[in-house]
C-alpha positions in Angstrom: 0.0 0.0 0.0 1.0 3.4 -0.8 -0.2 6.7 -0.3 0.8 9.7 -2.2 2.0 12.9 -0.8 -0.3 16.0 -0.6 2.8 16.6 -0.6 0.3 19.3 1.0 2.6 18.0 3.3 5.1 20.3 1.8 8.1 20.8 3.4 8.3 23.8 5.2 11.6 26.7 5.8 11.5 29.1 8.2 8.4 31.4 7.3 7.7 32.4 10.7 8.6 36.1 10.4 8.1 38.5 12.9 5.3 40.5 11.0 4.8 42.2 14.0 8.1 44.1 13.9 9.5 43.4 10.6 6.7 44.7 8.1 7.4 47.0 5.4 4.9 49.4 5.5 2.4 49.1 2.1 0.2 51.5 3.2 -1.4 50.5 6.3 0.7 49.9 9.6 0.5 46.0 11.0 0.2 47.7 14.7 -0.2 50.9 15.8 0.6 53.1 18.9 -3.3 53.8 19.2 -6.4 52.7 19.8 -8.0 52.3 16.4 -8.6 49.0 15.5 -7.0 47.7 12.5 -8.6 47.2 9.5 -10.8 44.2 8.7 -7.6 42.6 6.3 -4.3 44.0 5.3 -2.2 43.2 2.1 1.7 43.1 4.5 5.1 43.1 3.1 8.0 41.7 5.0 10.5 42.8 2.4 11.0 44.1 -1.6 13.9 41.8 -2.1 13.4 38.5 -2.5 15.6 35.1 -3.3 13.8 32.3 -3.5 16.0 28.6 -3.4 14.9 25.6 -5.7 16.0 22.6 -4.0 17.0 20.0 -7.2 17.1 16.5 -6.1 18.8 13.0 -8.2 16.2 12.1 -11.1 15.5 15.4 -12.0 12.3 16.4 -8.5 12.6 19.5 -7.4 11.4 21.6 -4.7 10.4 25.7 -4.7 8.8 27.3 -2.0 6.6 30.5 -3.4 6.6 31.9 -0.4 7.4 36.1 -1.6 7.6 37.8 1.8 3.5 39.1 0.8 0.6 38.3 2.6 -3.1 38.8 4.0 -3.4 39.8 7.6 -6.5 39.1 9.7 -7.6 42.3 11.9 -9.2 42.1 15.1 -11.8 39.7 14.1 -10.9 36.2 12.4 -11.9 36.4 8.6 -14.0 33.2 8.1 -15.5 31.5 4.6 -18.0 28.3 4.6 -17.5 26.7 1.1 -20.0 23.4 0.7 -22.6 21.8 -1.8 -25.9 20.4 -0.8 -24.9 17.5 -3.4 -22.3 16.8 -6.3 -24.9 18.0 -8.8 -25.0 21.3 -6.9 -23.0 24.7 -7.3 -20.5 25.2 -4.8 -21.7 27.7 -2.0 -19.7 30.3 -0.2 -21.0 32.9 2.8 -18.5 34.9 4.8 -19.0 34.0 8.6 -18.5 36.7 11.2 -19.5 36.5 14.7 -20.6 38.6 17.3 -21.8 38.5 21.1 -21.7 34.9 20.1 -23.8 34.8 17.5 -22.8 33.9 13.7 -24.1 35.3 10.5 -23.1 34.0 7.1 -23.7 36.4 4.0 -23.1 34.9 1.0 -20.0 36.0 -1.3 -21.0 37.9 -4.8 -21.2 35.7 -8.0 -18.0 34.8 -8.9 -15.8 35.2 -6.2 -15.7 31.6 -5.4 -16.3 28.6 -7.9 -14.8 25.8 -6.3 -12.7 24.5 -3.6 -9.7 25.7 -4.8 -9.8 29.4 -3.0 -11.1 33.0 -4.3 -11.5 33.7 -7.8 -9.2 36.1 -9.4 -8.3 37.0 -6.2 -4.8 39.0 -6.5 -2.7 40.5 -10.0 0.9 39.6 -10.4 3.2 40.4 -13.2 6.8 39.8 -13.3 9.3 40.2 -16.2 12.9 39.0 -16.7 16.0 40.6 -17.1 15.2 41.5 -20.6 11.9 43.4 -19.3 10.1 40.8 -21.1 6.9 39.7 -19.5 6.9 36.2 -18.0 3.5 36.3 -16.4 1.0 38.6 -16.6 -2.6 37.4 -15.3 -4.8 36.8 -11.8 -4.2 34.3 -9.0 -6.4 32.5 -7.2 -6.0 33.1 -3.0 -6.3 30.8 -0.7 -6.6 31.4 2.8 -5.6 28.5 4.1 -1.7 28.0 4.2 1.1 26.5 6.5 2.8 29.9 6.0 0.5 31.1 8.2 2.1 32.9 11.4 1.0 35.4 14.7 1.8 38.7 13.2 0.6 40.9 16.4 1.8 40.2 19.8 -1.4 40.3 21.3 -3.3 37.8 19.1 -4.5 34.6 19.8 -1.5 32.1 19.8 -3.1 29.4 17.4 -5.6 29.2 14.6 -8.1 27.0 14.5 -8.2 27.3 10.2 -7.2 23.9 7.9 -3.9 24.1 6.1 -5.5 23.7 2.7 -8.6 24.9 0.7 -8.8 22.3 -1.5 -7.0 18.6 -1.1 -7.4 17.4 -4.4 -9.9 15.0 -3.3 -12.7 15.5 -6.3 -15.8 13.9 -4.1 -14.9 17.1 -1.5 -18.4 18.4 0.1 -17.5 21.2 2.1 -14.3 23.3 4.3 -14.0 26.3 6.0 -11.2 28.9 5.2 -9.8 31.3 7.6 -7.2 33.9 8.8 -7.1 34.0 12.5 -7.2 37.3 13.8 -3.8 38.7 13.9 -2.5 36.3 11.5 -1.2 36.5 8.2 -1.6 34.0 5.1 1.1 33.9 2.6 0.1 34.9 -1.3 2.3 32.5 -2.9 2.4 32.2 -6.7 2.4 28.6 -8.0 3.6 30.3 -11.1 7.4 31.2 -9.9 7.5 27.3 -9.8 7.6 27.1 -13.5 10.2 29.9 -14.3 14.1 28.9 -14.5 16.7 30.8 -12.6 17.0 34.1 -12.4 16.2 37.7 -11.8 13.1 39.2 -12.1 10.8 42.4 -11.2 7.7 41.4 -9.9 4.3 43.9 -9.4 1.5 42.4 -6.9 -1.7 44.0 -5.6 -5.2 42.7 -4.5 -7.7 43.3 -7.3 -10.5 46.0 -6.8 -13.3 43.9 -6.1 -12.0 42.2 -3.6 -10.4 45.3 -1.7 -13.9 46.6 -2.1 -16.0 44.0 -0.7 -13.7 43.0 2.2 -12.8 46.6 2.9 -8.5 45.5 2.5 -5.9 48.2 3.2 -2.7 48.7 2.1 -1.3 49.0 -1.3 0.1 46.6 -3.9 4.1 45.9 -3.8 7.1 46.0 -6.4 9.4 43.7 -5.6 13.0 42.2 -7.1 12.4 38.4 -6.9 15.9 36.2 -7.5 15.4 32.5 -8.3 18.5 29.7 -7.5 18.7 26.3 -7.3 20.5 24.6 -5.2 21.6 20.9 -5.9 21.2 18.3 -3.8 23.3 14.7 -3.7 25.4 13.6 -6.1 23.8 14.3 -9.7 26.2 13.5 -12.7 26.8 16.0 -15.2 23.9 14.1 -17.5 21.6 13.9 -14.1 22.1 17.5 -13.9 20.8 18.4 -17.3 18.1 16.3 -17.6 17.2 18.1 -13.9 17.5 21.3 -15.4 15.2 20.0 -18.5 12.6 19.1 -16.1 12.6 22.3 -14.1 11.9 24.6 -17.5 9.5 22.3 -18.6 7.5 21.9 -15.5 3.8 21.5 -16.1 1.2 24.2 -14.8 -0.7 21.6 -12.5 2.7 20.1 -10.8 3.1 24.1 -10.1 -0.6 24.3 -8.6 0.3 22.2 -5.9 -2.6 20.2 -6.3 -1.0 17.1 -4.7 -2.8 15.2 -2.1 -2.5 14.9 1.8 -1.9 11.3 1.9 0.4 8.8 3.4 3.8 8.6 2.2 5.1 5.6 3.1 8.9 3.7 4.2 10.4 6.0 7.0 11.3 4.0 9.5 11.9 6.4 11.7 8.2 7.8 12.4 6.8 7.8 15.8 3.8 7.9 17.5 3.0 11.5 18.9 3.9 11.5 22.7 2.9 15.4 22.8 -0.8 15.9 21.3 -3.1 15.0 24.1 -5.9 13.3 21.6 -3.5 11.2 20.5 -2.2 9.4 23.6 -3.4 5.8 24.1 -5.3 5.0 27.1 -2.5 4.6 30.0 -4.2 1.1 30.0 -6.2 -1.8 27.8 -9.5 -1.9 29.5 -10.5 -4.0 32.1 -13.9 -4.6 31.1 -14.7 -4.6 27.8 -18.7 -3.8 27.2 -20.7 -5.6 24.0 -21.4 -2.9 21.4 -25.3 -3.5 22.6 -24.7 -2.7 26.6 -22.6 0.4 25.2 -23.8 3.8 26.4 -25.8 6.1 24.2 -24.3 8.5 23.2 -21.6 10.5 20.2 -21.3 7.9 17.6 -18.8 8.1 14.8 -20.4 7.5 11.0 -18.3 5.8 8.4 -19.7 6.7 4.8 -17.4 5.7 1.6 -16.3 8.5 -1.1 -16.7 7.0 -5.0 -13.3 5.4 -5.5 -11.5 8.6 -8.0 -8.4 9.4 -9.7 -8.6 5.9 -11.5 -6.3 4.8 -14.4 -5.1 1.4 -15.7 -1.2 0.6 -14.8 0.9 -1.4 -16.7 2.9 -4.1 -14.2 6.2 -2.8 -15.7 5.1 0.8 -13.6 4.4 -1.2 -10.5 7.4 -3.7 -10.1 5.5 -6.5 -11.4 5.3 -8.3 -14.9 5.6 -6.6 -17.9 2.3 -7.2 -19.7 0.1 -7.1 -16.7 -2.8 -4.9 -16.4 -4.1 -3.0 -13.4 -6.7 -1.0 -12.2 -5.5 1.5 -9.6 -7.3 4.7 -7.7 -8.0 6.5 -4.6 -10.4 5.3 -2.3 -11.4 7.0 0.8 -14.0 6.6 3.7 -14.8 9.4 6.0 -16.6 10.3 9.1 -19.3 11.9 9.2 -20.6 11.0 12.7 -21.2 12.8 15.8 -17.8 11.7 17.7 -14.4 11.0 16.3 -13.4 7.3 16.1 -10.5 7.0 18.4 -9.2 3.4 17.9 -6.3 2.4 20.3 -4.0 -0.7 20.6 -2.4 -2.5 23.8 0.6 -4.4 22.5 1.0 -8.2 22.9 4.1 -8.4 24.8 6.3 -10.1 22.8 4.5 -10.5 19.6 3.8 -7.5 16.4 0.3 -8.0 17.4 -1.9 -5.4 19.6 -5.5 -5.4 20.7 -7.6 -3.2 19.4 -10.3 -0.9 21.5 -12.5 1.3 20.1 -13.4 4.4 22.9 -16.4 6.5 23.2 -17.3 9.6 24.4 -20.3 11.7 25.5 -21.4 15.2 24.3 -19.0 17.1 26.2 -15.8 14.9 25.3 -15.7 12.8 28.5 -14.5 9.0 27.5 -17.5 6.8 28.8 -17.4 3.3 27.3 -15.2 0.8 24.9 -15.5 -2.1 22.8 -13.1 -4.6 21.6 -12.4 -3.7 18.1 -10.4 -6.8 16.3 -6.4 -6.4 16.3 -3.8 -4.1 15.1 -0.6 -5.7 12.9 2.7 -4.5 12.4 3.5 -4.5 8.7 7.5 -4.9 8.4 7.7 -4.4 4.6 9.4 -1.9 2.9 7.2 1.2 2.2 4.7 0.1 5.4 6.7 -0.1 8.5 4.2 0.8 11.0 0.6 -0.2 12.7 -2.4 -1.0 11.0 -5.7 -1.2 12.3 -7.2 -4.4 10.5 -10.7 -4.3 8.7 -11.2 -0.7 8.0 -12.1 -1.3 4.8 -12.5 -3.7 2.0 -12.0 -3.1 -1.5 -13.4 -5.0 -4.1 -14.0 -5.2 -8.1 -17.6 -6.0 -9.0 -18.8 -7.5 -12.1 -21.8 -5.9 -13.9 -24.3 -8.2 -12.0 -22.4 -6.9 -8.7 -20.6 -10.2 -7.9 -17.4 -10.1 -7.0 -14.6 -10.4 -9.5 -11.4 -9.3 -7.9 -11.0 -8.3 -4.0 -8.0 -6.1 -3.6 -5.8 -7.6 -0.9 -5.7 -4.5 1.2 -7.5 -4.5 4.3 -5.4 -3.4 7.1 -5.0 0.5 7.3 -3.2 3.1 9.6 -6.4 5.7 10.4 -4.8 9.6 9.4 -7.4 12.4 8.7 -5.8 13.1 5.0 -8.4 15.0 3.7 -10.9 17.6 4.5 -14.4 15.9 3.0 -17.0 18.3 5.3 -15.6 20.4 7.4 -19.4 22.5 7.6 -20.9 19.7 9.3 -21.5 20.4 13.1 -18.2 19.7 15.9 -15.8 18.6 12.5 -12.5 18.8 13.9 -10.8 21.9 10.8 -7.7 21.4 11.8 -6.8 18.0 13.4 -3.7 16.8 15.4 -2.8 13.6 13.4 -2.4 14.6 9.8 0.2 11.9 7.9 2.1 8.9 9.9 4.6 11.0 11.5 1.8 11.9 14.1 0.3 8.2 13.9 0.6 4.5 13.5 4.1 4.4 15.3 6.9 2.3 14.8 8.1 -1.2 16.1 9.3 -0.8 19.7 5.4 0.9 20.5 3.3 -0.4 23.7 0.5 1.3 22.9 -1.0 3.6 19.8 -3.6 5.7 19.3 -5.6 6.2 15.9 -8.0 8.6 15.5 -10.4 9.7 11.8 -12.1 13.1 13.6 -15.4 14.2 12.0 -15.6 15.6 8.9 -12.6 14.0 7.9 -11.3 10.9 5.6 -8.5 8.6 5.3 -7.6 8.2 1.5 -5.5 5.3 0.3 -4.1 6.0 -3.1 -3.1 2.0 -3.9 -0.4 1.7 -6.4 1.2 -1.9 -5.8 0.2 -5.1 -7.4 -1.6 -6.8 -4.3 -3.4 -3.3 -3.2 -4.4 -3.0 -7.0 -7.1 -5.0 -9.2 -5.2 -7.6 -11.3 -7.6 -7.3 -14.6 -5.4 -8.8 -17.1 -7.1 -11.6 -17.7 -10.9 -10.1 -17.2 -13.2 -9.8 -20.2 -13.9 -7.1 -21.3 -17.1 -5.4 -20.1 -18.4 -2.9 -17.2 -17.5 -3.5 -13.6 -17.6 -1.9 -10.3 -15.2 -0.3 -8.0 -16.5 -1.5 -4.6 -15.0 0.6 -1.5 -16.8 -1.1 1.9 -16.2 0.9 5.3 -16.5 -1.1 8.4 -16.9 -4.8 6.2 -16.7 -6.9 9.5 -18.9 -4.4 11.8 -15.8 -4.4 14.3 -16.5 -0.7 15.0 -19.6 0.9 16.7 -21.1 3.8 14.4 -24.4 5.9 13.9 -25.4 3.8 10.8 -23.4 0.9 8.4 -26.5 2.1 5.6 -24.2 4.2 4.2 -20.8 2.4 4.5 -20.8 1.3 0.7 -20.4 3.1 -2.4 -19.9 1.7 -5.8 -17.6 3.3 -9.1 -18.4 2.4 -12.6 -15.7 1.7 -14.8 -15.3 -0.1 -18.4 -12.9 -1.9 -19.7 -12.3 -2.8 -23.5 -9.3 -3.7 -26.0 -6.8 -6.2 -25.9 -3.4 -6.8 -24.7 -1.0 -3.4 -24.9 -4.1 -1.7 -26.4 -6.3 -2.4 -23.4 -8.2 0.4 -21.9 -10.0 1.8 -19.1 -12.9 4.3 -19.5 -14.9 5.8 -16.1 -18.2 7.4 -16.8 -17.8 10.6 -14.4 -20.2 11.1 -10.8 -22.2 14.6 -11.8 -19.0 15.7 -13.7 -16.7 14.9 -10.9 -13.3 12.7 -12.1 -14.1 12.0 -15.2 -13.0 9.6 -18.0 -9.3 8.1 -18.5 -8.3 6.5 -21.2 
């Protein structure tokens, strides 16, 4: 099994500036001597000349952080947008939330401003051009206020945000988020574009655009700045490494430079551990003594397990898997999600001696306080390469369906490590925005654990990109014909939830041709992740 990397889980330099002390001024101070509040938002510049490092790795991956030194700073209120649909074959909804005495309101953004997850529309103007004063780009930016470069710009505001990392986690079946700047807080405006251009100097003009300065009443003016691009090379690339590196940087595609990846696991460090610090993610100090039957539990916060449409599905050839050259298979992303009224905190109690733990399942009442647990099945340690670490067994079952729904081919994945990957509703009531245990470095632990702690908070799924043959459907010797990508939450009912009606969902895909000319077509869900060939 494999996850890929949202590689949202970018990594992250040393962003944390001082905007409290160390803003040039573009118009509007960041904090004043007086008692006039601030303004609602604030376009903030930390400095007007910029070098940004491209981090050039063996085999031609690279790494840019866009971070320019400008961003979008909160005043003394949080500025809060909802973003949901009532159903895939409905427009995406956005209403600016502000609060006061206690009470929200939610007006709905103007037309336009927001027309999908991805962030505001057309949100700020950038041009740059080269040494030669030609123009390099020239064009709006989407803005999203959600970023890890987000940092306490004002000494007295609150020390954390309680705002996602991402708008948008490239999850197509996504239903709703919330994005935010905390008050006193900045969010970077960080163009993806930069990504694409080779080293360099260039002048670079950047400014909010009217509308949006005129509907969120934003201060301070738009910025010139001198913006120097280097790479820097990493290991030991040959001199033909090197080129074909530098080849890959200038032809870098526009959606590699959105950042579009996804939040998912990234397997094979060995050296992850189980978070000793986060307080929801410490196991129990000890297994239970009495384990209650799911029936005698107490009524109460359930979790609810509901299964996405398996998405981002394409037919692999073994040769790009490690298997046979010849062989055929389907692979995709398939994630389940909770949607209940409690997270699902699952947590094991090692088998002294053994890479075996028991599993519990905990349960709280309205007001957090633990009040029951059930056995839950067994947690394994998985000692091959690209796993090493816990998995909670029977999560989920995937299965290919034939077209009269019988099963074909059952995936051979079925133990998982629970990680809240991706943001699926985050406008449903108590969904945890911005959860502790995020990838496997804050989960799943490592082989000298006594106890673990897995948690899937509400409004949140766990998304398993499989790419290995095993964790993949074998079609190469399937007929041709339509079939069914089967993703089953919960298949043995181990785990206590609200309902296991909506546990199932079902993906039709088609297959037809022959041998190296085989194909894959999938009909798309209201539009959503449409057909591959």
């Amino acid at each position: 099994m494999t996850r890929t990397a949202r590689s949202r889980r970018r990594w992250r330099p040393f962003v944390a500036l001082a905007l409290g002390a160390a803003v040039v001024a573009t118009g509007s101070a960041v904090a004043k001597a007086d008692t006039t509040p601030p303004p609602p938002l604030s376009l903030v510049t930390t400095t007007t000349n910029v070098t940004l490092t491209r981090y050039v790795y063996e085999f031609g991956s690279f790494f840019l952080d866009p971070n320019i030194g400008v961003f979008l700073m909160a005043g003394k209120d949080p500025f809060e947008i909802e973003v949901t649909r009532k159903s895939y074959a409905d427009p995406i909804v956005a209403q600016q939330v502000t609060t006061r005495n206690g009470k929200k309101t939610k007006v709905p953004l103007p037309a336009g401003m927001v027309t999908d997850f991805g962030g505001l529309k057309d949100f700020t103007r950038l041009t740059m051009t080269d040494a030669d004063g030609t123009a390099v780009v020239s064009g709006n930016q989407d803005f999203c206020p959600n970023t890890y470069e987000s940092a306490r710009a004002r000494p007295d505001a609150p020390d954390t945000t309680p705002y996602p990392t991402d708008c948008f986690n490239g999850n197509p079946f996504q239903i709703g988020n919330v994005w935010g700047i905390q008050s006193g807080w900045t969010a970077a405006i960080a163009p993806r574009e930069l990504e694409e251009l080779p080293d360099g100097t260039y002048q670079a003009s950047v400014d909010i655009n009217q509308r949006y300065r005129d509907y969120f009443k934003i201060a301070g003016a738009g910025t010139n700045l001198t913006i120097t691009i280097e790479s820097v090379y990493e290991g030991a690339l040959s001199a033909a490494d090197r080129v074909r590196a530098e080849a890959k940087v200038k032809a870098a595609q526009p959606a590699a430079a959105a950042g579009a990846g996804h939040d998912h696991h990234t397997e094979g460090d060995a050296s992850l551990q189980a978070s000793a610090y986060s307080p929801d993610l410490r196991p129990a100090a000890r297994r239970p003594e009495t384990v209650r039957s799911q029936a005698a539990l107490p009524k109460g916060p359930r979790p609810d397990l509901r299964s996405l449409p398996a998405w981002g599905i394409s037919l692999a050839d073994g040769a790009d898997l490690g298997d046979v050259p010849g062989r055929k298979y389907i692979v995709f992303g398939a994630t389940v999600w909770n949607a209940g009224t409690s997270p699902l905190v699952v947590d094991g109690f090692r088998r002294t001696g053994t890479d075996l733990m028991d599993a519990y399942q905990y349960f709280y009442d309205a007001k957090g306080k633990q009040v029951g647990s059930t056995n839950a099945g067994t947690m394994e340690w998985d000692k091959r390469e690209g796993h090493l670490h816990w998995h909670f067994t029977d999560f989920a079952q995937y299965s290919l369906l034939k077209a009269d729904q019988q099963e074909a081919v059952r995936s051979g994945k079925e133990a998982f490590c629970l990680v809240n990957t991706d943001a699926v509703d985050y406008t449903i009531p108590n969904a945890k925005v911005r959860p502790s245990n995020t990838d496997l470095s804050s989960s799943c632990g490592t082989n000298t654990a006594v106890a673990i702690r897995e948690v899937l908070d509400i409004g949140n799924g766990d998304t398993y990109t499989q790419f290995l043959p095993g964790q993949s459907f074998d079609v190469t010797d399937l007929p041709n014909g339509t079939y069914y990508i089967e993703v089953k939450a919960n298949p043995s009912d181990r785990l206590a939830e609200l309902s296991t009606a909506n546990n199932t969902s079902l993906r039709e895909v088609i297959l037809s041709g022959s041998g190296d000319d085989r194909k894959l077509h999938v009909p798309a869900v209201h539009g959503l992740d449409g057909p591959t060939g």
